[in-house]
N, C-alpha and C positions, 0 to 999 in steps of 0.2 A: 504493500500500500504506500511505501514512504517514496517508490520511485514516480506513483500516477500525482501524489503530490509536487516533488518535486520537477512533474514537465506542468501542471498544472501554475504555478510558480516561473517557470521559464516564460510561457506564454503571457503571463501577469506582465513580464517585465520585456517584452518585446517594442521594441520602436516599429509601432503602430497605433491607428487613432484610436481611442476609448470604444468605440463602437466594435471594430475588426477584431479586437481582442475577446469583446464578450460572445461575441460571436464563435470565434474560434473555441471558447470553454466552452460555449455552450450546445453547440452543434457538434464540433469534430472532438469536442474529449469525452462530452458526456451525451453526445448522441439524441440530444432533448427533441422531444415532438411532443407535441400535444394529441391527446387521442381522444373518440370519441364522444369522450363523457366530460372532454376540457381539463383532463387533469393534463401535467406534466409528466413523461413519463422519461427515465435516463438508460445508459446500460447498468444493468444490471450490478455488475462488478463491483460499481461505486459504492452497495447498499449498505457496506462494512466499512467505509473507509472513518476512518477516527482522523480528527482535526483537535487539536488544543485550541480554546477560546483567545489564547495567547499569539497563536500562528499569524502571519504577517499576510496569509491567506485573505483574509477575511475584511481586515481594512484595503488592504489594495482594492481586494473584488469591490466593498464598496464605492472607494474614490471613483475607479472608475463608472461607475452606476452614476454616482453624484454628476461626474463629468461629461458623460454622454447622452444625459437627460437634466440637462438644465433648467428646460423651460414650463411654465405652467400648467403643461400636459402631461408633465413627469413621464412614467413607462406607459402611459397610453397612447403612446408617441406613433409606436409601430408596432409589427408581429413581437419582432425582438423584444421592447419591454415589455411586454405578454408575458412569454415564457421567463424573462429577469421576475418577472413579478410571482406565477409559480415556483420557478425554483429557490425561493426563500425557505420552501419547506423541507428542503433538501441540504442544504446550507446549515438547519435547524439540527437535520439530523447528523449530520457528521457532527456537532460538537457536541451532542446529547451523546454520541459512543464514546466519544475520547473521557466524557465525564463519568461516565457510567463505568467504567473501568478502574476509578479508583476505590480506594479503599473508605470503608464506613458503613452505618445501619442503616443510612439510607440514602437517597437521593440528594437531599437536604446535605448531608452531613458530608457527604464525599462533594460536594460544592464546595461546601466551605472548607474542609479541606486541602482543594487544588487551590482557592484563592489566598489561606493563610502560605499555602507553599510557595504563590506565587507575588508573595506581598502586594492583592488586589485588594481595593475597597471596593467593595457593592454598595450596589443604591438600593434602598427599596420603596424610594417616595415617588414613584410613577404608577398614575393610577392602573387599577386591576380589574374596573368593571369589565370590559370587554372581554375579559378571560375568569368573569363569573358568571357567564351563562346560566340562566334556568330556562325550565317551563314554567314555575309557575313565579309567584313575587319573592325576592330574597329574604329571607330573614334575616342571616348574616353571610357575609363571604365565607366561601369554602377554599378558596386560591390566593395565595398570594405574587406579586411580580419581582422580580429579581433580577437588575440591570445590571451590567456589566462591559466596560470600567464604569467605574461612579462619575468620571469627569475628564477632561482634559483637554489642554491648550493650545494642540496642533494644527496647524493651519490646514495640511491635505494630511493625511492617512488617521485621519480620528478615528479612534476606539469606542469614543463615550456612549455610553447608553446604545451598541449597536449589539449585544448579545442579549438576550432575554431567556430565564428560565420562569416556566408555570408550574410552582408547589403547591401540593395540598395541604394546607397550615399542619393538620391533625395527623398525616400519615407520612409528613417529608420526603411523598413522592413525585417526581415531575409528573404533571400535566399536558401530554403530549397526542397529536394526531396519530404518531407514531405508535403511540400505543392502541391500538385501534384496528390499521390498515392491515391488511389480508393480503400477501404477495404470493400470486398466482407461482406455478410450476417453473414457464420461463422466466423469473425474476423479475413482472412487471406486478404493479401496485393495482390492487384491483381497483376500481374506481367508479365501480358501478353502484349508485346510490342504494338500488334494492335489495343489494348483498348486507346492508350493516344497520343492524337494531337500532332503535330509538337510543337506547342505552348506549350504545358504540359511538353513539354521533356525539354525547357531551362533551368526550376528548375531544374530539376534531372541531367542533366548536371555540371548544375554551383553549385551544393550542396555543405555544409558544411561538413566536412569530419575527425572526430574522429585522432589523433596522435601517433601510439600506441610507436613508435619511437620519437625521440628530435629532432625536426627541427633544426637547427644552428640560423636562424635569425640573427639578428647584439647581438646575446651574447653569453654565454660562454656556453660550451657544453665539460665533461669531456673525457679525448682521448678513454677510453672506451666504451664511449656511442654517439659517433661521425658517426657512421654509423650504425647506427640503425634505423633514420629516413631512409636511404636509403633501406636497407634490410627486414624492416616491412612494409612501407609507400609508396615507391615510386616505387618499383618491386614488383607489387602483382600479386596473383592469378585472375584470373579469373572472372572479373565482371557480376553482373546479364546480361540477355538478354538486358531488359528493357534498363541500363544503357551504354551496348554498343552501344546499338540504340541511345541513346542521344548525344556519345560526339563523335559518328561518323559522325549527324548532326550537331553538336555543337562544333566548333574549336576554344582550345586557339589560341589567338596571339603570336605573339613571340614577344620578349623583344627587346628596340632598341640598345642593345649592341648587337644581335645577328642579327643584321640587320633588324629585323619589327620595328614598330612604338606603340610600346606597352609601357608604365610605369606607375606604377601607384599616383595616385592623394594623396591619403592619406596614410603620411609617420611617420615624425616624429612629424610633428603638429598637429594628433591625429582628436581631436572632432575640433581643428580651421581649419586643413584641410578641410574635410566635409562641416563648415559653410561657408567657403572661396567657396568652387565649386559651393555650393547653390546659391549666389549672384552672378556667370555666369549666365549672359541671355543664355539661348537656342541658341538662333540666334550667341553669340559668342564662342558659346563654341570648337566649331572643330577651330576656326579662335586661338582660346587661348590655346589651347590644341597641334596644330600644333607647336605654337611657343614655348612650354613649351618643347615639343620633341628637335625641335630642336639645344634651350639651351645646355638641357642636353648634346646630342653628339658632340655639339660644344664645351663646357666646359670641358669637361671630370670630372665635379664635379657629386661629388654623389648627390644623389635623397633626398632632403629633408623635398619633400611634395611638393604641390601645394600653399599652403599659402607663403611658404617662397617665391616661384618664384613669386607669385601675388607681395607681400611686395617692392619686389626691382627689380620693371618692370616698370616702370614710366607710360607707356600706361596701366595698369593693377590694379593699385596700389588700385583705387576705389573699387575695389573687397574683398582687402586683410582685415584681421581680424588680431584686434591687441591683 
């Protein structure tokens, strides 16, 4: 696998336009077409290959995405960002292997793990409605978002906020489509919406989802690259079949400043947020979760996690992690 990387990497670095290059990864290495059902589909080969969130992979591929799609229309540009725009789920999955391979009891844990090894700060203050899907109204989230790098000053090959993991607060396992998809015989993803349960579509729904633009998050984003999370990321083309089917079972909430009852648990207090929800009994958690909403909109203070509202809630306090 270290050698499809390393032409992968050659190609990255070829004196050619942004556009010939994505092209060349995307057509002659990884063989990409779209099939019937609008999924992406690659060779085969790739479905193993492990990337480090770390790999230099990963910001190049974006720069160039940034640089080849400049304008207002982001990857609705042409066929090419079509398929730029699927294959972020693929993207997704080579670093969910290379993660999935470390050590720990969960998902969770071997994250943070690679990140204490690799002296990263995670973010987790980017909101997580869109990867807490339900059918019916939330009570409380069940996912939290987990950005990675937490930030940084680079003019072209930025890191910041372009990897995302979706955890289950309660079970520290990732949140993936991946966990889900059914890969037929010859090593293609099945992609036919009739194949996968109501149940199998909440992953795919609530997936992790590749950055090729800079989220803002609570940091600093240069004025040039300020809308780029919008015009890459957030006005895309045209999702698989399979995935429309999901998130049109699958409804975010809306946030309680926009009047639902949506915010999320884990903010600024990180991994003591998490341990702080964990130590909700079941039986308290919508009774704790109600009055945590309703702070907020009574406050007008910003969202600082759930630990901190445990910490200085006198009814709640037992919960809180110091």
């Amino acid at each position: 696998m270290n050698e499809k990387l390393n032409q992968l990497m050659r190609i990255l670095d070829l004196d050619a336009s942004p556009k010939q290059r994505l092209r060349m990864i995307l057509n002659d290495e990884f063989a990409a077409s779209v099939d019937q059902n609008d999924f992406l589909q690659i060779d085969p080969s790739y479905l193993k290959l492990e990337i480090s969130p770390r790999s230099p992979f990963f910001v190049k591929f974006r720069q160039l995405v940034i640089d080849a799609y400049s304008t207002s229309r982001g990857l609705k540009e042409d066929e090419l960002g079509r398929k730029i725009h699927l294959f972020r789920s693929y993207i997704d999955l080579f670093y969910l292997n290379y993660i999935r391979q470390y050590s720990g009891q969960n998902d969770f844990q071997r994250l943070l793990n690679f990140a204490h090894r690799q002296k990263i700060r995670l973010d987790y203050e980017t909101v997580s409605n869109y990867h807490n899907r339900t059918q019916n109204d939330v009570f409380y989230p069940r996912n939290m978002k987990v950005q990675l790098m937490r930030n940084s000053w680079r003019l072209r090959n930025n890191p910041a906020r372009m990897i995302e993991f979706i955890i289950n607060i309660d079970r520290g396992e990732f949140i993936s489509e991946w966990n889900s998809y059914k890969v037929t015989t010859d090593g293609k993803v099945d992609s036919n919406p009739a194949h996968y349960s109501i149940a199998k579509l909440e992953s795919i729904a609530n997936t992790e989802s590749f950055n090729y633009g800079i989220p803002h998050g609570n940091y600093f984003v240069y004025p040039h690259l300020r809308k780029t999370h919008y015009y890459l990321d957030v006005q895309q083309p045209k999702d698989s079949l399979l995935r429309q089917r999901a998130k049109k079972i699958y409804r975010s909430p809306r946030g309680y400043r926009q009047g639902g009852s949506f915010a999320d648990l884990i903010k600024a207090g990180g991994v003591k947020d998490a341990k702080a929800w964990q130590q909700v009994p079941f039986s308290r958690r919508a009774e704790v979760y109600s009055s945590f909403i309703e702070h907020l909109a009574q406050s007008n203070m910003p969202n600082w996690g759930i630990n901190y509202y445990l910490s200085s809630t006198i009814q709640y306090q037992q919960y809180a992690v110091v």
